[in-house]
FIVEX-188723 format. One record per residue (C-alpha): residue number from 1; z, y, x. Coordinates in nm, 4 decimals, padded with zeros to 6 digits, always signed. Example, Ala and Ser with C-alpha at 12.3 -4.5 7.8 and 13.67 -1.06 7.14 Angstrom:
% FIVEX-188723
VODO, 1, +00.7800, -00.4500, +01.2300
VODO, 2, +00.7140, -00.1060, +01.3670
***
This chain:
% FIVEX-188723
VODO, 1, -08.1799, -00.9822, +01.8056
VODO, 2, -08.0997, -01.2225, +01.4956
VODO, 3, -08.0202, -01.0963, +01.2163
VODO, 4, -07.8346, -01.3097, +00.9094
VODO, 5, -07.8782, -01.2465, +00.5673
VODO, 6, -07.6084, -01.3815, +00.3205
VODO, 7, -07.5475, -01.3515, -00.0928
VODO, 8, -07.2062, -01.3630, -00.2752
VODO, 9, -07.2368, -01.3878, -00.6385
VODO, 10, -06.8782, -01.2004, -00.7887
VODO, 11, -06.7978, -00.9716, -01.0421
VODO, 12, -07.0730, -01.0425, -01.2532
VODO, 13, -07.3155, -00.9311, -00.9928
VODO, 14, -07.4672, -01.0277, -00.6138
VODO, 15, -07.3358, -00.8857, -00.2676
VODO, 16, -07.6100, -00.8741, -00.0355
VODO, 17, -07.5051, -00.8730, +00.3397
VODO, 18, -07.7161, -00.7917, +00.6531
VODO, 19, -07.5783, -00.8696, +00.9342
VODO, 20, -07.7703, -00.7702, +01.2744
VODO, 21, -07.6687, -00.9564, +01.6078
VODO, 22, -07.4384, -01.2331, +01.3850
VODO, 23, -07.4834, -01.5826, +01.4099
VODO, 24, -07.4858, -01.8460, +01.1238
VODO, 25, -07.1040, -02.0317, +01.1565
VODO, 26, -06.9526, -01.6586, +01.2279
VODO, 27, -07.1711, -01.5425, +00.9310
VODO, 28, -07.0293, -01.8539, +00.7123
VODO, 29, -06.6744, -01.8092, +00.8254
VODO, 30, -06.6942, -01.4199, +00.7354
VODO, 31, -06.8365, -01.4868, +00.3745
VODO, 32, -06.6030, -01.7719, +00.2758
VODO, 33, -06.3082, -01.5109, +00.3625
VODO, 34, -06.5205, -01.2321, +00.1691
VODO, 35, -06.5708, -01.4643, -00.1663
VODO, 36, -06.2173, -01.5642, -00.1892
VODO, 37, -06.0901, -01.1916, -00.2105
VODO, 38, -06.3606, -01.1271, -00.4670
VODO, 39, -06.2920, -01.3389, -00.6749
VODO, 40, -05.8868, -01.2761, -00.5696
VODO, 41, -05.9774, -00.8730, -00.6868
VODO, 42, -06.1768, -01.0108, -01.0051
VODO, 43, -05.8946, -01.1850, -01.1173
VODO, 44, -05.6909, -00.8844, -01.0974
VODO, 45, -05.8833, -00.6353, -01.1934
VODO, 46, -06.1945, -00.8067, -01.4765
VODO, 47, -06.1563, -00.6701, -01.8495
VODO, 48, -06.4128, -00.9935, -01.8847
VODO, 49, -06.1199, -01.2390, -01.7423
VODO, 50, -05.8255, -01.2661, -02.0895
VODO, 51, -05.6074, -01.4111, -01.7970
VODO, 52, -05.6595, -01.0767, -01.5256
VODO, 53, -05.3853, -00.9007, -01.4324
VODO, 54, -05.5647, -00.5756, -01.6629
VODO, 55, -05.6058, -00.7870, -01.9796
VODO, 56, -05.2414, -00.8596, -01.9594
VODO, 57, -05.1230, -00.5067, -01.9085
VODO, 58, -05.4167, -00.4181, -02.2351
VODO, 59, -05.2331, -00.6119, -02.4286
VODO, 60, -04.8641, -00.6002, -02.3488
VODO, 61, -04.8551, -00.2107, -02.2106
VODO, 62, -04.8368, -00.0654, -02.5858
VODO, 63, -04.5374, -00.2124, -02.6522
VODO, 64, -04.3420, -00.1199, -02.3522
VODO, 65, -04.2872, -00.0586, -01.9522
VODO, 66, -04.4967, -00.3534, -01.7407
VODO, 67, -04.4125, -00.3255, -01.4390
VODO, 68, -04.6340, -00.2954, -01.1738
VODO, 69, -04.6981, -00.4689, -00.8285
VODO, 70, -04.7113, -00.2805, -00.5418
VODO, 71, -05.0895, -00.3708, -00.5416
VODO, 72, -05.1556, -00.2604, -00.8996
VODO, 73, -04.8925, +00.0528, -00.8486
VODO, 74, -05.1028, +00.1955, -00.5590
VODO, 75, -05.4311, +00.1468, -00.7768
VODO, 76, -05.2808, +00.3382, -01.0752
VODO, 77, -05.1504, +00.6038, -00.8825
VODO, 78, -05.4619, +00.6472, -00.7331
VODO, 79, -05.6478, +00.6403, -01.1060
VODO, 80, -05.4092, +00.9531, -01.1897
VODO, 81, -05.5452, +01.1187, -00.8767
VODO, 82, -05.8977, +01.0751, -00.9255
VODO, 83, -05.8678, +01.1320, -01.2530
VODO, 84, -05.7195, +01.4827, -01.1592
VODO, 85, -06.0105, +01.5592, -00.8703
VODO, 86, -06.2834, +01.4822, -01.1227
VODO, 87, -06.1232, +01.7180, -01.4120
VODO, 88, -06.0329, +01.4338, -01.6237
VODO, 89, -06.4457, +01.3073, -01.5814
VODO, 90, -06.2867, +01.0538, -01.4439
VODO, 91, -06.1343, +00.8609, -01.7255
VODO, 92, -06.0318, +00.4553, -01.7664
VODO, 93, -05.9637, +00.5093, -02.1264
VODO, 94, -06.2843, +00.4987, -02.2452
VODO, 95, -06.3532, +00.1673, -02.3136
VODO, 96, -06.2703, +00.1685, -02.7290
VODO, 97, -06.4922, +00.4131, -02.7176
VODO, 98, -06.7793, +00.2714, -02.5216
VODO, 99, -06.7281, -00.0473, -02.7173
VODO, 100, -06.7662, +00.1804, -03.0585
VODO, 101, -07.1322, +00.3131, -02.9585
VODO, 102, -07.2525, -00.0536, -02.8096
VODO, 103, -07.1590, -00.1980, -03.1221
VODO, 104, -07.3392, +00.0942, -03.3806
VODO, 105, -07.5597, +00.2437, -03.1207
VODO, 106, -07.6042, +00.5737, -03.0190
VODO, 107, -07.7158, +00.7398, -03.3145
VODO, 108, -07.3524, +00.6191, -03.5003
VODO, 109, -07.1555, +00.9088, -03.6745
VODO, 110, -06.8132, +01.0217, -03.5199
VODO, 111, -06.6106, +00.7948, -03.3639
VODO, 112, -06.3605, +00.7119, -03.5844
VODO, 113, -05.9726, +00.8747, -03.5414
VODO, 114, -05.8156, +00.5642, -03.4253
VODO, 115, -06.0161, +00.5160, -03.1578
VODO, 116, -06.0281, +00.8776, -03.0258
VODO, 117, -05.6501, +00.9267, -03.0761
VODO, 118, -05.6471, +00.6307, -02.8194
VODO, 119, -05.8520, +00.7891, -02.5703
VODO, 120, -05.7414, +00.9860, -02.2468
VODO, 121, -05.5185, +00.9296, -01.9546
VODO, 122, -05.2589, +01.2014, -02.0983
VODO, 123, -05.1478, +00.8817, -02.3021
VODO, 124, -05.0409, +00.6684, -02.0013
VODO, 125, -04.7132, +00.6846, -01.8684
VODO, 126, -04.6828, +00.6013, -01.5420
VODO, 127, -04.3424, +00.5931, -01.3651
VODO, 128, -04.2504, +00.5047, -01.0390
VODO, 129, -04.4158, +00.1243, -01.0313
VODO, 130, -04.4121, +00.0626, -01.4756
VODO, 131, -04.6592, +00.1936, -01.6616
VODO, 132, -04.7145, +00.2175, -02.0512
VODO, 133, -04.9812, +00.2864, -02.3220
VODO, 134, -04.8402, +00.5470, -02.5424
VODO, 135, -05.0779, +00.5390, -02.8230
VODO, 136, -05.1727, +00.2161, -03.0440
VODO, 137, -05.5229, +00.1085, -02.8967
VODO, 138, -05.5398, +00.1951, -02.5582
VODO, 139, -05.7300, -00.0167, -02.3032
VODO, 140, -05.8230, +00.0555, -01.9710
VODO, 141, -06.1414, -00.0718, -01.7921
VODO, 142, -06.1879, -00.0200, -01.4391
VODO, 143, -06.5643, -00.0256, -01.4104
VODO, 144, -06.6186, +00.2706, -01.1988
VODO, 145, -06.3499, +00.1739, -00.9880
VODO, 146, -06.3091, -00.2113, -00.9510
VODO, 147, -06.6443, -00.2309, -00.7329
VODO, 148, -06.5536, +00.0549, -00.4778
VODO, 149, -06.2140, -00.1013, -00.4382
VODO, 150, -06.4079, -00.4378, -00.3645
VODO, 151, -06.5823, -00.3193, -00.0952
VODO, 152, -06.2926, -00.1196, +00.0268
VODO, 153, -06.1083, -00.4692, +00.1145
VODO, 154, -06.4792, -00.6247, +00.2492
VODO, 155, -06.5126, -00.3287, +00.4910
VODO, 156, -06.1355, -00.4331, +00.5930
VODO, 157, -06.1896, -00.8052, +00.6395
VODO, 158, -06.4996, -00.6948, +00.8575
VODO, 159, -06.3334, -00.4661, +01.0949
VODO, 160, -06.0449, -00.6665, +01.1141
VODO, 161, -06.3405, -00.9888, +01.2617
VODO, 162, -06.5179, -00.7221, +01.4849
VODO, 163, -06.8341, -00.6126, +01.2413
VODO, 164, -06.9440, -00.2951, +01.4132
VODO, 165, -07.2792, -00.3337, +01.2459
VODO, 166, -07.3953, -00.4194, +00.9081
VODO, 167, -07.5580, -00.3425, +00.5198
VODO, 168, -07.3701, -00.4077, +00.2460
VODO, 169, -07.5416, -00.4042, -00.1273
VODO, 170, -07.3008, -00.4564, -00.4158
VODO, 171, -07.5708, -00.4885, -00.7069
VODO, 172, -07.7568, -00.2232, -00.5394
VODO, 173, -07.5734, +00.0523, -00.6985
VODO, 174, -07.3147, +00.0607, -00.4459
VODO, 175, -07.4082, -00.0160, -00.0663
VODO, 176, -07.2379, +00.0466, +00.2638
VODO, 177, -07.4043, +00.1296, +00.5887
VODO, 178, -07.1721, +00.0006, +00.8902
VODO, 179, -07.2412, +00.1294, +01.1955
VODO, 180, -07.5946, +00.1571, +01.2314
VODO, 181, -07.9677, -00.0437, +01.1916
VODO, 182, -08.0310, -00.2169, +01.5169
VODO, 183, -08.3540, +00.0026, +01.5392
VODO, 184, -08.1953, +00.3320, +01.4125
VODO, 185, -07.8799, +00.5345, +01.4174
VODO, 186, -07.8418, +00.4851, +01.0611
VODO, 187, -07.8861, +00.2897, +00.7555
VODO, 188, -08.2263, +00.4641, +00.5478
VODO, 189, -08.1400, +00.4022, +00.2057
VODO, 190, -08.3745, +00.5051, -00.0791
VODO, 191, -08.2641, +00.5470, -00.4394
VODO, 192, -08.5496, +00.4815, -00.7061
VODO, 193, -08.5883, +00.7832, -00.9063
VODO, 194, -08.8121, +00.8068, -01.2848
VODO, 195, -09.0790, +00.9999, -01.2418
VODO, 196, -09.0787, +01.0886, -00.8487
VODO, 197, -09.2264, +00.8839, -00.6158
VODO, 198, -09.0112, +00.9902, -00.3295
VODO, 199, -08.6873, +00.9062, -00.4684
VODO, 200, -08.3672, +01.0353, -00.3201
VODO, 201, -08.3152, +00.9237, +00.0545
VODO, 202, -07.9827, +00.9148, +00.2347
VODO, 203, -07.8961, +00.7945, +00.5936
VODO, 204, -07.5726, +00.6319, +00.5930
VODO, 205, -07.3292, +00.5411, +00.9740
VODO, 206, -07.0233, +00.4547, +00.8276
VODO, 207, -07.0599, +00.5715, +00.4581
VODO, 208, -07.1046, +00.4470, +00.0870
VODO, 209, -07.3568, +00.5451, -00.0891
VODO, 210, -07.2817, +00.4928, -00.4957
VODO, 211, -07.5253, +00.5634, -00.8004
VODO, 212, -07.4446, +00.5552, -01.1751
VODO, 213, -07.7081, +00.6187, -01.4365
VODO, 214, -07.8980, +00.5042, -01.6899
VODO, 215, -08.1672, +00.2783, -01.5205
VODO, 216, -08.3920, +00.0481, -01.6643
VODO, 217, -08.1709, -00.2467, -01.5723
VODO, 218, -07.8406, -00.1016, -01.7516
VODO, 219, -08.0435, -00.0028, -02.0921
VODO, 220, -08.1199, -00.3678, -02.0406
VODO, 221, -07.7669, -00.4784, -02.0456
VODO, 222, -07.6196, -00.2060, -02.2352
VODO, 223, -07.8407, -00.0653, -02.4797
VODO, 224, -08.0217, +00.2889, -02.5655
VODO, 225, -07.6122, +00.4281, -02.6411
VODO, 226, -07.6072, +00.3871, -02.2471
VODO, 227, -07.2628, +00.2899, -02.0732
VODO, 228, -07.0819, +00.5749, -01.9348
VODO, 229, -06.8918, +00.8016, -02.1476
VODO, 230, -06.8104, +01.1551, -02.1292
VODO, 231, -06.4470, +01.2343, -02.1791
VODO, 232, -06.4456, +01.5670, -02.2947
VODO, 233, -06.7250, +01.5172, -02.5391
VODO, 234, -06.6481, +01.1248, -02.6112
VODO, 235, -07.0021, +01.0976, -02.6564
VODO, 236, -07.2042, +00.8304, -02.3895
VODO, 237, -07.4269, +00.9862, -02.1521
VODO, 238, -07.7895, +00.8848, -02.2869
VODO, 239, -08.1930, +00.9513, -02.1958
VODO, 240, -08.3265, +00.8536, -01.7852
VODO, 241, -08.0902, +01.0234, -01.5218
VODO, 242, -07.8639, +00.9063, -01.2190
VODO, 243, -07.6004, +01.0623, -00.9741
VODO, 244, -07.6279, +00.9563, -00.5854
VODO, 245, -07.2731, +01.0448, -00.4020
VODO, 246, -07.2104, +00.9855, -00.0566
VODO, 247, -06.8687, +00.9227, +00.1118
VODO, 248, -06.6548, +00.7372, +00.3353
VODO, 249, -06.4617, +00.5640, +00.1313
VODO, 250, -06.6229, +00.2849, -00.1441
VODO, 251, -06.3886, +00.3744, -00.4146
VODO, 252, -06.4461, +00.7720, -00.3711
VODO, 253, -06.8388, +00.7210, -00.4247
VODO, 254, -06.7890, +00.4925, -00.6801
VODO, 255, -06.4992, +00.7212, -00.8966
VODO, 256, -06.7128, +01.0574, -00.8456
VODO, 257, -07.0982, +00.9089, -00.8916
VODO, 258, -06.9819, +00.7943, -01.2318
VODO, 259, -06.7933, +01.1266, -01.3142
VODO, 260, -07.0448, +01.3250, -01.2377
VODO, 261, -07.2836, +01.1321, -01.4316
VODO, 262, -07.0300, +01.1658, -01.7083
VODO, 263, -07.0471, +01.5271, -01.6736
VODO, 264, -07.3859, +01.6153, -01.6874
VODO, 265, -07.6163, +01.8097, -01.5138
VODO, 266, -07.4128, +02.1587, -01.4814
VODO, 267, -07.0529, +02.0655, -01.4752
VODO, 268, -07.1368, +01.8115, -01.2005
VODO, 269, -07.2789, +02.0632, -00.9692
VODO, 270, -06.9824, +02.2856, -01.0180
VODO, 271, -06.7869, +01.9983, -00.9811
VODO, 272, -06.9590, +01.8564, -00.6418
VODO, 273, -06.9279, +02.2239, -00.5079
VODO, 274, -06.5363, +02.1617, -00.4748
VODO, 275, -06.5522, +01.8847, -00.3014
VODO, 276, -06.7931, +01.9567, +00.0284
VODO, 277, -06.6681, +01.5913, +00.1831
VODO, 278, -06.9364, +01.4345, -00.0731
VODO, 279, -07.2906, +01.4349, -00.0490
VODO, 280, -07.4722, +01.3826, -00.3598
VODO, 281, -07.7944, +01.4093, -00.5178
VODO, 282, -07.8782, +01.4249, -00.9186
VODO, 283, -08.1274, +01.3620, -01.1498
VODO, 284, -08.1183, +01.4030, -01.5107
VODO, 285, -08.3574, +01.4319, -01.8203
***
């Protein structure tokens, strides 16, 4: 059986597709329809983009009602949601304060009062399809969310051609086993953890499998302060340490692998304990 490997560079990162029993023009057709609704989802949805859809509502949704898309209003009223499941560990208000600690680092003092009194989803308004910033200084970032909802529409453009089979890795941190391996009933995926040569292992047919954490790669990019805040302690999560979460959907995985990461080590237990759909798997230090 052939198998075709293709890459998509988007959202700052590479999707990695295997695709078992494909052959190269199908393969081409299905990736040219795939990059232009990345880049159709970046545009919409990049804090890095001053022209995106959320860089407009940053800057004009502190002085009034935007209204809202019906696109954009499902994806906020699905924000409030998750942001309820996770107990508010789930939070796209954080990014004046994640922008505080990459700047001074993770040893800086307290974050200063404007930028806290800024922070928390209790200051957006949302109503019906408008939604507002209700304190000075608010800006929303949907890492944690943007990815998952990328490979939400990928999974629909597949089914849609036929896929019945295939691996998806979105920067390896978030990777989608369709259907299954064609010498397996699943997709064996290993996640890399410090210290332990074993790693976490998961088997995915028809699943996501997220991870969030402060690898190698992201202290990297990011810094010692790491790059995922906690909400109730507005503090970023710092040392070695990841959270694996399993589920059906892309943006699920995504939303609760960073929130429980956010959490830390007990309250994400307690947390994954109501939600029995998920599978996940944690390390911290």
């Amino acid at each position: 059986m052939q198998t075709i490997y293709r890459q998509i560079r988007s959202m700052g990162t590479v999707m990695d597709l295997v695709l078992p029993g494909s052959q190269d023009a199908y393969a081409d057709l299905l990736v040219k329809e795939m990059r232009a609704e990345l880049g159709r989802i970046e545009q919409r949805l990049s804090v890095y983009r001053p022209d995106s859809d959320i860089s407009v509502i940053n800057r004009a949704a502190s002085k009034g009602m935007v209204t809202l898309d019906r696109e954009m209003a499902g994806i906020f009223n699905e924000l409030f949601l998750f942001h309820q499941e996770t107990r508010g560990f789930f939070d796209v208000t954080m990014k004046p304060v994640l922008d505080f600690f990459l700047e001074h680092g993770a040893a800086a003092g307290a974050v200063p009062d404007h930028i806290t009194g800024a922070a928390g989803m209790e200051h957006l308004r949302l109503e019906g399809d408008r939604i507002r910033f209700m304190k000075k200084g608010m800006q929303i970032d949907l890492g944690g969310y943007g990815k998952g909802y990328a490979m939400r529409k990928i999974l629909e453009i597949m089914t849609s051609k036929g896929v019945e089979n295939a691996l998806i890795s979105f920067g390896g941190s978030l990777v989608y086993g369709l259907g299954s391996h064609p010498y397996g009933n699943s997709w064996k995926i290993s996640v890399p953890v410090p210290g332990n040569s074993d790693g976490l292992t998961f088997e995915l047919k028809d699943e996501t499998l997220s991870t969030s954490g402060n690898s190698l790669n992201n202290r990297k990019k990011f810094g010692n302060s790491g790059h995922i805040v906690n909400p109730e302690t507005l503090r970023t999560r710092e040392g070695n340490g990841l959270v694996s979460v399993t589920a059906t959907d892309p943006v699920r995985a995504e939303v609760f692998s960073t929130a429980l990461f956010s959490a830390g080590r007990q309250r994400a237990m307690e947390l994954a304990r109501l939600h029995p759909d998920l599978k996940v798997g944690c390390f911290f230090v």
